[in-house]
N, C-alpha and C positions, 0 to 999 in steps of 0.2 A: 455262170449266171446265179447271182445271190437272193435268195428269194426271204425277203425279212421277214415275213409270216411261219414259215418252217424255220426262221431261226430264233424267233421270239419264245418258238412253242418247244425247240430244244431246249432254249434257255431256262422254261418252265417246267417243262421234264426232271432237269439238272438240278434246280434248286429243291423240287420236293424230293427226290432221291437223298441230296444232301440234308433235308433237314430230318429227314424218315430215320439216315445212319449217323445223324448225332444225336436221335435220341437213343437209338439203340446202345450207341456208346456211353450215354449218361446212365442206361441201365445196368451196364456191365461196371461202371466204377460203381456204381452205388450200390451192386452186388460183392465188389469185394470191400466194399466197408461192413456188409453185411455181413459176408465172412470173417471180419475179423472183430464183428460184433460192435462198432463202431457205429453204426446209424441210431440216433439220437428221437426214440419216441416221444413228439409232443402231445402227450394225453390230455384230452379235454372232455366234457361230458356232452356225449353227441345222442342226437334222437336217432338211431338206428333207424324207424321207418323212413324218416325223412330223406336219410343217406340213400337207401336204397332207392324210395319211389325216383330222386331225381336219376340217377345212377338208370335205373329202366327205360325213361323220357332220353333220355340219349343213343339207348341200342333199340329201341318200338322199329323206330323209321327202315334201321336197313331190313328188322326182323320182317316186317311187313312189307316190304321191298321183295323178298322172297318169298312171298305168300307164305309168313308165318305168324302166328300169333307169342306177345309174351305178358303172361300175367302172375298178379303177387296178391299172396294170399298172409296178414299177420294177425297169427293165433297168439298176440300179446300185447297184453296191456302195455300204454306207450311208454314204458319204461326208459331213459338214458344209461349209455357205459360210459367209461372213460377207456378211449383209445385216440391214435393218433389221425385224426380225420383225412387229410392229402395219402398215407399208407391202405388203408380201411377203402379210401374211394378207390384206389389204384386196385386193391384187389377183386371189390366187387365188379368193377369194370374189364380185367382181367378175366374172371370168371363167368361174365355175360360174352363177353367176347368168345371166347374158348365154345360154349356155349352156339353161339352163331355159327363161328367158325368151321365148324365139326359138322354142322347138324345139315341135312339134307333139303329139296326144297323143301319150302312149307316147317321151319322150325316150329317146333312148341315149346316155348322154355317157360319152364315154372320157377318164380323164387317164393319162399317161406320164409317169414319169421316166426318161430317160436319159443317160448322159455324152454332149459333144460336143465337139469341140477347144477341149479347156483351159477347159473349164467344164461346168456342166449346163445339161441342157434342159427342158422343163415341157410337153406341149402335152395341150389341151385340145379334143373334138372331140365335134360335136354330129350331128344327124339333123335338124335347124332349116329353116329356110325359105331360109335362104344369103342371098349378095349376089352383087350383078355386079362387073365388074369398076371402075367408077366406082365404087360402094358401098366396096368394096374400099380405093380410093384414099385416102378421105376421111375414114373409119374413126376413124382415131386422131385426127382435128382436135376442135378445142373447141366442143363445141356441138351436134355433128355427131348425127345418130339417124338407121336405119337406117329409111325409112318402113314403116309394119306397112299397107298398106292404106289401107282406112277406119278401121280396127281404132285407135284410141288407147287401148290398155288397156296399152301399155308405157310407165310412169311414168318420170317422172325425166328429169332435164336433157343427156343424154347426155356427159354427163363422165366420165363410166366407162372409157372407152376411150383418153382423152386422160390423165386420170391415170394409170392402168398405162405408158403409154408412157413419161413424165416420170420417173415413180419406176426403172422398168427403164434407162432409159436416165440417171438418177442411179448405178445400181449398175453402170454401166459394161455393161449388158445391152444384147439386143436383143429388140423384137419382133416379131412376123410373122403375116401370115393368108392361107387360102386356101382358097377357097370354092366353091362351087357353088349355082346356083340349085334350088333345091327337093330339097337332096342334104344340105345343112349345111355347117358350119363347121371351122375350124382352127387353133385360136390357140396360136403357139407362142414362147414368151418366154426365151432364154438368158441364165445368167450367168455371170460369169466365176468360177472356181474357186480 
């Protein structure tokens, strides 16, 4: 007995599955261009608040979906950098994400913009489940995923963290984190100005 409604709804199953693991594979090629120092930064001189506020309007919905709050605090003058804006949004969205991700109900995620010697700074700060200090260390390697538990309901190939470091440390940036166990996160990413 064929029942077209369970098979329309496989059929839509099927296609978001497929398009979920071509992007994941467009991330993986584009991490070994990254490896081999080949991905091509188009720097342009972007309003850093502007990037972010929209960049939060996109993650508000699920945050508050969870009875969470996310708000942004920028201690600077609205100065512009020159970075590559499609890399720059990938990572701050990344990092909201991660953010989300991680964090228990009711997230609180804080972003900041501030100046910091001869550049800006970005950090991003959760109420999440934390790491230790070995977690910590490993963070930013290839591959790497923070274990949830038993819990495998946090997708994805943990490349997320390895590319923000690549791309930050292309724009002559740094990254940073620092955590606490069952307290949250801190992820802070400098560029030069």
């Amino acid at each position: 007995h064929k029942d077209p409604e369970r098979i329309h709804r496989y059929a839509q199953i099927i296609k978001a599955e497929n398009s979920r693991l071509e992007s994941q594979v467009e991330r993986v090629l584009q991490l070994a261009k990254l490896d081999k120092g080949e991905i091509q930064l188009k720097k342009e001189s972007l309003n850093l608040q502007e990037l972010i506020t929209e960049s939060v309007e996109v993650f508000r919905i699920s945050a508050e979906q969870n009875g969470g709050t996310i708000t942004t605090a920028f201690n600077q003058e609205n100065k512009s950098i020159l970075a590559d804006k499609v890399h720059l949004t990938n990572i701050i969205h990344n990092l909201l994400d991660n953010a989300n991700k991680y964090s228990p109900e009711n997230p609180t995620i804080e972003v900041k913009l501030f100046s910091s010697s001869g550049g800006v700074s970005v950090s991003i700060s959760d109420n999440g489940k934390g790491m230790n200090k070995e977690q910590q260390k490993l963070i930013f390697d290839k591959f790497y995923r923070v274990p949830n538990g038993s819990l495998h309901d946090v997708k994805g190939f943990g490349l997320g963290l390895y590319y923000v470091k690549k791309i930050i440390t292309q724009h002559g940036g740094k990254v940073s984190v620092t955590s606490e166990i069952d307290k949250g996160s801190k992820f802070t990413f400098w560029l030069p100005a």
